[in-house]
PDB file of N, CA, C and O in Angstrom:
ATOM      1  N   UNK A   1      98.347 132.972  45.432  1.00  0.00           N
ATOM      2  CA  UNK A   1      99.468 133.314  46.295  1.00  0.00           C
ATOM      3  C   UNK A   1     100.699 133.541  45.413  1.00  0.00           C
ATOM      4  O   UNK A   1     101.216 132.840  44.544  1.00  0.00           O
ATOM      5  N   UNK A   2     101.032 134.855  45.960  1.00  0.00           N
ATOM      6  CA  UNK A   2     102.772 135.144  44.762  1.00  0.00           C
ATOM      7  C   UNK A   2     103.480 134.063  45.447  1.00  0.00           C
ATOM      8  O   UNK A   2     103.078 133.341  46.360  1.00  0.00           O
ATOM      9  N   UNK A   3     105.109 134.091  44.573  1.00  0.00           N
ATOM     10  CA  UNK A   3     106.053 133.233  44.790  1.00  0.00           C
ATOM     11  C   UNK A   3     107.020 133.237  46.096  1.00  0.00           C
ATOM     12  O   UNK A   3     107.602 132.396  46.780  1.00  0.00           O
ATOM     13  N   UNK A   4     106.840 134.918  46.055  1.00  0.00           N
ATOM     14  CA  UNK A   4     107.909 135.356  47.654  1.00  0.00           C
ATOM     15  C   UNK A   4     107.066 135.223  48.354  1.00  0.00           C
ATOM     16  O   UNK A   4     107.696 135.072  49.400  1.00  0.00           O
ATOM     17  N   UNK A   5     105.333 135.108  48.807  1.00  0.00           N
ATOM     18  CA  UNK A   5     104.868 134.747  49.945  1.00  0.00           C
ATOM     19  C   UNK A   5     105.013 133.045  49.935  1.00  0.00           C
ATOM     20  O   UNK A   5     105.479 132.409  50.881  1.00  0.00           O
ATOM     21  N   UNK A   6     104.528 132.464  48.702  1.00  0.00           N
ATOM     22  CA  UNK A   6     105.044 131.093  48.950  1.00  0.00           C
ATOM     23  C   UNK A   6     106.101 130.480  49.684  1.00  0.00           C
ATOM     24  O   UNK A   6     105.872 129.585  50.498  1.00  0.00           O
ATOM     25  N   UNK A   7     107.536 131.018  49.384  1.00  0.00           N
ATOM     26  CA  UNK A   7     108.652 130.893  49.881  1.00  0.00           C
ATOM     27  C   UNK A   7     108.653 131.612  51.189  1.00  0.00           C
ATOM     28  O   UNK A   7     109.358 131.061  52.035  1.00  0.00           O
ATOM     29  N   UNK A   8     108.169 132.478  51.496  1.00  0.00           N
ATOM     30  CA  UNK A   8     108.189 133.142  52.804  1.00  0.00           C
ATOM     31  C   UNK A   8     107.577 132.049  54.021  1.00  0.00           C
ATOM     32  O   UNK A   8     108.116 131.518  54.992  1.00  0.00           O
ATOM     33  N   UNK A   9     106.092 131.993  53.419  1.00  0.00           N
ATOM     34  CA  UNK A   9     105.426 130.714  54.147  1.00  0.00           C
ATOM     35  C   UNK A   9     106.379 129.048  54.364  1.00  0.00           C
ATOM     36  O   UNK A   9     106.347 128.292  55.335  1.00  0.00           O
ATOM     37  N   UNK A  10     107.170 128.908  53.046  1.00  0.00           N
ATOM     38  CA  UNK A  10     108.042 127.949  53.152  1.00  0.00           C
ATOM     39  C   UNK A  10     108.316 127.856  54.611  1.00  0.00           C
ATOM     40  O   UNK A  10     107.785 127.216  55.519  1.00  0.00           O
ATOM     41  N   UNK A  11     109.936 129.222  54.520  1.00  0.00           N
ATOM     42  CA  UNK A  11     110.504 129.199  55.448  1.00  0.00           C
ATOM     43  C   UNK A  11     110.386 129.411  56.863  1.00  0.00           C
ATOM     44  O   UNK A  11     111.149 129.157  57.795  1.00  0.00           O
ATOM     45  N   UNK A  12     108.956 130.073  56.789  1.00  0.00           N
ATOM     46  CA  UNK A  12     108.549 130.007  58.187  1.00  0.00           C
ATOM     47  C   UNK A  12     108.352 129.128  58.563  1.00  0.00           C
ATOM     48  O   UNK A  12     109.053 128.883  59.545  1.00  0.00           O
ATOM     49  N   UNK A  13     107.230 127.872  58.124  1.00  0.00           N
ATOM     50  CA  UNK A  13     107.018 126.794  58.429  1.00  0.00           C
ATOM     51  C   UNK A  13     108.162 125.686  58.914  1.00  0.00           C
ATOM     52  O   UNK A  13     107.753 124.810  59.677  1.00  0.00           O
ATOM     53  N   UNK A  14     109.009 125.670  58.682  1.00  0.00           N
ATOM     54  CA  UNK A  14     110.795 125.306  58.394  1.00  0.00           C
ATOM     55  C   UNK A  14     111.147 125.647  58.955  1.00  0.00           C
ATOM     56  O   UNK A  14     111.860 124.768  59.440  1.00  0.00           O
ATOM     57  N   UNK A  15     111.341 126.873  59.696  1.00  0.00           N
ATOM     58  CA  UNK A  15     112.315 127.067  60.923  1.00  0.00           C
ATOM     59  C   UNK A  15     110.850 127.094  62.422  1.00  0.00           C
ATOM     60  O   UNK A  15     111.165 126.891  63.594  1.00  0.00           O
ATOM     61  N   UNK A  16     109.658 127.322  62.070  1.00  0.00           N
ATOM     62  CA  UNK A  16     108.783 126.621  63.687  1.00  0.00           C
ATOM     63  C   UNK A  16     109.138 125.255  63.830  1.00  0.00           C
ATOM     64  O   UNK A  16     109.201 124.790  64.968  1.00  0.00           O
ATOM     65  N   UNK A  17     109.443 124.351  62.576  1.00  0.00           N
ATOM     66  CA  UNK A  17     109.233 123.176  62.990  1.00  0.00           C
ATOM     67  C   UNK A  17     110.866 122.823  63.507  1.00  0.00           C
ATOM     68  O   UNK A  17     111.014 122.296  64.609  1.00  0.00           O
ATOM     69  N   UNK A  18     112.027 123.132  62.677  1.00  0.00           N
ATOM     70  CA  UNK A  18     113.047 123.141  63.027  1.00  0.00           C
ATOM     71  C   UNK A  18     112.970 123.474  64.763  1.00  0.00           C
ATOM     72  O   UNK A  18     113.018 122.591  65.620  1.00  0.00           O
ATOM     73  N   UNK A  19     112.852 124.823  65.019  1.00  0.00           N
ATOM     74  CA  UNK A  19     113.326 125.357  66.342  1.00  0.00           C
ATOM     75  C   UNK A  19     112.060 124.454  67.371  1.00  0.00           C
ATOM     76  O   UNK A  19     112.395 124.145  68.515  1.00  0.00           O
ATOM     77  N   UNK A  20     110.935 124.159  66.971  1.00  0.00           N
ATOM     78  CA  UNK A  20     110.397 122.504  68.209  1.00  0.00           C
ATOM     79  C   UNK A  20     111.435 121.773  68.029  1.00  0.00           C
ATOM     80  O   UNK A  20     112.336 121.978  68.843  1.00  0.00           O
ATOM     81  N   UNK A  21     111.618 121.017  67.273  1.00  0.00           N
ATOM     82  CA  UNK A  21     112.057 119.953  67.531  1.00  0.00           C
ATOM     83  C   UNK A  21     113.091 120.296  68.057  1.00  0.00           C
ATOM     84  O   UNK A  21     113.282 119.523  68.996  1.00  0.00           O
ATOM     85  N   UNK A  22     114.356 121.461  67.951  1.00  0.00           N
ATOM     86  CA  UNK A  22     115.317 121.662  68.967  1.00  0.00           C
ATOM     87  C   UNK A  22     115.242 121.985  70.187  1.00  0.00           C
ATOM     88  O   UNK A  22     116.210 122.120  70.935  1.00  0.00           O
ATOM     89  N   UNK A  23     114.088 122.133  70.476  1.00  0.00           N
ATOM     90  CA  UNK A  23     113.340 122.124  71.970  1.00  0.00           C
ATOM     91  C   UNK A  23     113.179 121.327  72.838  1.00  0.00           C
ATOM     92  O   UNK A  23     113.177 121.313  74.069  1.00  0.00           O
ATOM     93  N   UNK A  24     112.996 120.425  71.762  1.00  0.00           N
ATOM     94  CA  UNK A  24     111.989 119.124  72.206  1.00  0.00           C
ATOM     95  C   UNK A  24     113.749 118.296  72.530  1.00  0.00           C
ATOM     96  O   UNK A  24     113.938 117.715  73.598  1.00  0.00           O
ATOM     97  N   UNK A  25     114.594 118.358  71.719  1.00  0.00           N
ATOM     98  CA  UNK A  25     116.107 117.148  72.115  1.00  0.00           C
ATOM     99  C   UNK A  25     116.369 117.963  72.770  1.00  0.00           C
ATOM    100  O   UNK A  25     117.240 117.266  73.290  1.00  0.00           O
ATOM    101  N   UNK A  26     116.472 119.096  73.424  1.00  0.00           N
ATOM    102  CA  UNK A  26     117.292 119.965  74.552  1.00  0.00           C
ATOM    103  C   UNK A  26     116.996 119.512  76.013  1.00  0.00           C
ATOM    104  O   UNK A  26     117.802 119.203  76.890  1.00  0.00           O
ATOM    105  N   UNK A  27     115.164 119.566  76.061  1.00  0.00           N
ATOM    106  CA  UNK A  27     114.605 118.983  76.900  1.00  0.00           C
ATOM    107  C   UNK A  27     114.256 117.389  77.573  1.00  0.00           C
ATOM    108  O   UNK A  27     113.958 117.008  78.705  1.00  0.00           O
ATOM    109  N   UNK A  28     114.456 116.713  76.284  1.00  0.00           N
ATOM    110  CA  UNK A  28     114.799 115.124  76.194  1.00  0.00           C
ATOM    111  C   UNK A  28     116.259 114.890  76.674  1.00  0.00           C
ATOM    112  O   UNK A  28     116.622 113.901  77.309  1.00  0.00           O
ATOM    113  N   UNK A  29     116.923 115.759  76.352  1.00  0.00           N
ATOM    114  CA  UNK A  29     118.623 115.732  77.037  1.00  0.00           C
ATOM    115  C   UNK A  29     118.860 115.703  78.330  1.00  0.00           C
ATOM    116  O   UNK A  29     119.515 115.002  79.101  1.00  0.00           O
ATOM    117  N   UNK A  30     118.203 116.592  78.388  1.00  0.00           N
ATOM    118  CA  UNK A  30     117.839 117.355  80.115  1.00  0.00           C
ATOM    119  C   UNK A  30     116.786 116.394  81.276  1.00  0.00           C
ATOM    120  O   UNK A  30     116.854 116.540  82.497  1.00  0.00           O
ATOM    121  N   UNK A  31     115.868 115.447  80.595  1.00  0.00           N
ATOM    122  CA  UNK A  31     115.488 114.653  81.093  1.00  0.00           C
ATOM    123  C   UNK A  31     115.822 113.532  81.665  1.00  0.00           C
ATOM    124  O   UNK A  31     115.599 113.177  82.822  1.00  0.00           O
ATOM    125  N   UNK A  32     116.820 112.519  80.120  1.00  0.00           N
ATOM    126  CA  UNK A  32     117.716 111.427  80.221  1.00  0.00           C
ATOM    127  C   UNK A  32     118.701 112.022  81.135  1.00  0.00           C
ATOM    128  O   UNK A  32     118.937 111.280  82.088  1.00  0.00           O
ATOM    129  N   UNK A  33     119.359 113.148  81.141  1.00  0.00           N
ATOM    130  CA  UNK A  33     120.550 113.143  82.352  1.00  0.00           C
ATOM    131  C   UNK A  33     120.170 112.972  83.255  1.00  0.00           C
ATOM    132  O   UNK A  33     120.530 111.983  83.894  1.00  0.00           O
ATOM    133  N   UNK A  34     119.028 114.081  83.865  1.00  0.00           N
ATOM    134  CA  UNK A  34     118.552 113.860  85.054  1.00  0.00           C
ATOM    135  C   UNK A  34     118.428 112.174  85.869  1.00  0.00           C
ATOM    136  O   UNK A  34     118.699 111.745  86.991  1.00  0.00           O
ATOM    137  N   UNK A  35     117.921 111.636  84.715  1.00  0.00           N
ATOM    138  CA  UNK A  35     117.185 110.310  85.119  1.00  0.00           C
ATOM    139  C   UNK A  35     119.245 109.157  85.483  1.00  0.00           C
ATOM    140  O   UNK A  35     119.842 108.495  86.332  1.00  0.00           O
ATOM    141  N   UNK A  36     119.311 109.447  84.752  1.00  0.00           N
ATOM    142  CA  UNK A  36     120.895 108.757  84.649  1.00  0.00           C
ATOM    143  C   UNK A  36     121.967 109.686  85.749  1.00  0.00           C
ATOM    144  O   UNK A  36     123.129 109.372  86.008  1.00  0.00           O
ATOM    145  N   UNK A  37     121.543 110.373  86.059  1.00  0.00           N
ATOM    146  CA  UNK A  37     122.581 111.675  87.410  1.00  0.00           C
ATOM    147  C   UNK A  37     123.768 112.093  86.452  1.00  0.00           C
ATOM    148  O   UNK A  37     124.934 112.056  86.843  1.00  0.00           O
ATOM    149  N   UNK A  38     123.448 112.452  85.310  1.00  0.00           N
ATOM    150  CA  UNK A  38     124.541 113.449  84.885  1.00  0.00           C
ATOM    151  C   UNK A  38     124.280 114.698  84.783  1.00  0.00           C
ATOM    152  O   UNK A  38     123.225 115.232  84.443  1.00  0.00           O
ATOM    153  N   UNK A  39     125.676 115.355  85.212  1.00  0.00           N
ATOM    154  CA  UNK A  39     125.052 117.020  85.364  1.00  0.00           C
ATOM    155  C   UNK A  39     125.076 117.385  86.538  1.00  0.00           C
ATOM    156  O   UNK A  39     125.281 118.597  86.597  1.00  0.00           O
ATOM    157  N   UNK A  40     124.927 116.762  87.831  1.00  0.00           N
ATOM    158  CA  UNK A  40     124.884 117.104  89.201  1.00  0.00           C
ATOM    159  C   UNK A  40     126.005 117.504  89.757  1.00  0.00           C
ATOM    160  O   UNK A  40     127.079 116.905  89.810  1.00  0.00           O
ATOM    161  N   UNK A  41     125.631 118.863  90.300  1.00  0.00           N
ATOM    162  CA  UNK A  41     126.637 119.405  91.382  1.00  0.00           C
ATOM    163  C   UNK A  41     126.665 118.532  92.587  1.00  0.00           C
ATOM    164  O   UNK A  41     125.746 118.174  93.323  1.00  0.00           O
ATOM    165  N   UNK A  42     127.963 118.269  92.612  1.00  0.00           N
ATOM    166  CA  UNK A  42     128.375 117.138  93.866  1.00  0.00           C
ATOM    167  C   UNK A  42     128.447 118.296  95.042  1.00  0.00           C
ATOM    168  O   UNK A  42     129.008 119.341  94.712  1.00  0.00           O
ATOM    169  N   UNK A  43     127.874 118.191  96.526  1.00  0.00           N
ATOM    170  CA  UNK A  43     127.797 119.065  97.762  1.00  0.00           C
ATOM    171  C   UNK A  43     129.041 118.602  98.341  1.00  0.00           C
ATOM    172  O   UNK A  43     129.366 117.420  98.450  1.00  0.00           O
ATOM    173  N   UNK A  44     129.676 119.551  98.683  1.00  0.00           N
ATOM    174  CA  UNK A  44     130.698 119.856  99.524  1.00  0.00           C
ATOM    175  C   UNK A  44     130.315 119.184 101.212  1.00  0.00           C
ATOM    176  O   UNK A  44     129.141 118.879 101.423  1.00  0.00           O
ATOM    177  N   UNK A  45     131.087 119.039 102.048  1.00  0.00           N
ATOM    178  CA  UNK A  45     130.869 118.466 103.179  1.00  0.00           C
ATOM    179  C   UNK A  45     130.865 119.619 104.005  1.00  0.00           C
ATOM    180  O   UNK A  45     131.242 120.631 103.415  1.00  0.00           O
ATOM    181  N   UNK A  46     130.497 119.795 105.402  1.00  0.00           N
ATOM    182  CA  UNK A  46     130.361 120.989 106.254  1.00  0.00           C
ATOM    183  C   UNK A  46     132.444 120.941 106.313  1.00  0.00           C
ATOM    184  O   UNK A  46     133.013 121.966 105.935  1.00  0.00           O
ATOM    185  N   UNK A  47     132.959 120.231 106.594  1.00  0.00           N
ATOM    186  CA  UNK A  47     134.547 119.851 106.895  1.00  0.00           C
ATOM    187  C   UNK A  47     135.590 120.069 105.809  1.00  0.00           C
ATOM    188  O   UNK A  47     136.741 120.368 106.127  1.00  0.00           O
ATOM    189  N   UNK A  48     135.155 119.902 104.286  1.00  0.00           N
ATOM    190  CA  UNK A  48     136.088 120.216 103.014  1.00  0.00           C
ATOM    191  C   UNK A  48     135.980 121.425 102.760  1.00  0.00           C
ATOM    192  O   UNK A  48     134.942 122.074 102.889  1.00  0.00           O
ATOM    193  N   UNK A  49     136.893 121.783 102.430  1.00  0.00           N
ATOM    194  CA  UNK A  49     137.518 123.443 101.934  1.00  0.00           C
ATOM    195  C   UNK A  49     138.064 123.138 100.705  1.00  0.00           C
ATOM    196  O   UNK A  49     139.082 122.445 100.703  1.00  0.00           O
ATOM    197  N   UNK A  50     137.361 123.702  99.132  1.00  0.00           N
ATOM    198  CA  UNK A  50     137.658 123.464  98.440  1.00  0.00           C
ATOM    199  C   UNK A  50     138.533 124.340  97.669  1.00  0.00           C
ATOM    200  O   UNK A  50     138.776 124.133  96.480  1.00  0.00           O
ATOM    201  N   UNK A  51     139.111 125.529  98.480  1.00  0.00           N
ATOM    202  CA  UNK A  51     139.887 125.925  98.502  1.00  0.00           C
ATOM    203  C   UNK A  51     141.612 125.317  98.101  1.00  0.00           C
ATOM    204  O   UNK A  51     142.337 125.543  97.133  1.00  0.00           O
ATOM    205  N   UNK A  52     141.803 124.483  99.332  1.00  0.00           N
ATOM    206  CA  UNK A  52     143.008 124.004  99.716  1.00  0.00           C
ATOM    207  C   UNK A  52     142.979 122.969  99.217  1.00  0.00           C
ATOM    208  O   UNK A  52     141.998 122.273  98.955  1.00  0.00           O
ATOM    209  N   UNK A  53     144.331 122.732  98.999  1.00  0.00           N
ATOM    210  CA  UNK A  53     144.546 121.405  97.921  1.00  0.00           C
ATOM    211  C   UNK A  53     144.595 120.167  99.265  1.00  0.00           C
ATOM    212  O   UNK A  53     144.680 120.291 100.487  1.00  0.00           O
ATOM    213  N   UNK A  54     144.511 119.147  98.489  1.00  0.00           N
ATOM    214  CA  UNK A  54     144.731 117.978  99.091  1.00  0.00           C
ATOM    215  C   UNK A  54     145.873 117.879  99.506  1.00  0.00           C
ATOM    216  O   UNK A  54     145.792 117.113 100.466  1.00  0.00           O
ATOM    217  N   UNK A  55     146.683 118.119  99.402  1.00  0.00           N
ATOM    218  CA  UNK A  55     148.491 117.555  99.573  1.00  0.00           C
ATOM    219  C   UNK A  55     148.630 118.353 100.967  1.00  0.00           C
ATOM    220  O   UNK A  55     149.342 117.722 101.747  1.00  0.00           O
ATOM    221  N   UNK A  56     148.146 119.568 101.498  1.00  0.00           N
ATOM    222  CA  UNK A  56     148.291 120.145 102.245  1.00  0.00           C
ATOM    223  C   UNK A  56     148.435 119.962 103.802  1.00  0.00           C
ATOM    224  O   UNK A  56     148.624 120.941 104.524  1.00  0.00           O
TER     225      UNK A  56
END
């Protein structure tokens, strides 16, 4: 095997494993929030207009 496929193979190997594992904490992120309720769109009531300010 030449030296630039060596290094080629390097860096491939190096950025599949890189870009899993940034997969893998994106989705572990996305899990723990869920599980803990961060991240949730809070629902509006049929009666609030979130329009108009409070003071109104």
């Amino acid at each position: 095997m030449s030296d630039i496929a060596a290094v080629a193979t390097g860096w491939g190997l190096t950025f599949v494993v890189v870009a899993t594992y940034a997969l893998w904490v994106v989705g572990r992120g996305k899990t723990i929030g869920r599980e803990l309720g961060i991240g949730k769109r809070q629902e509006l009531g049929p009666g609030s207009d979130s329009s108009t300010p409070a003071s109104s």
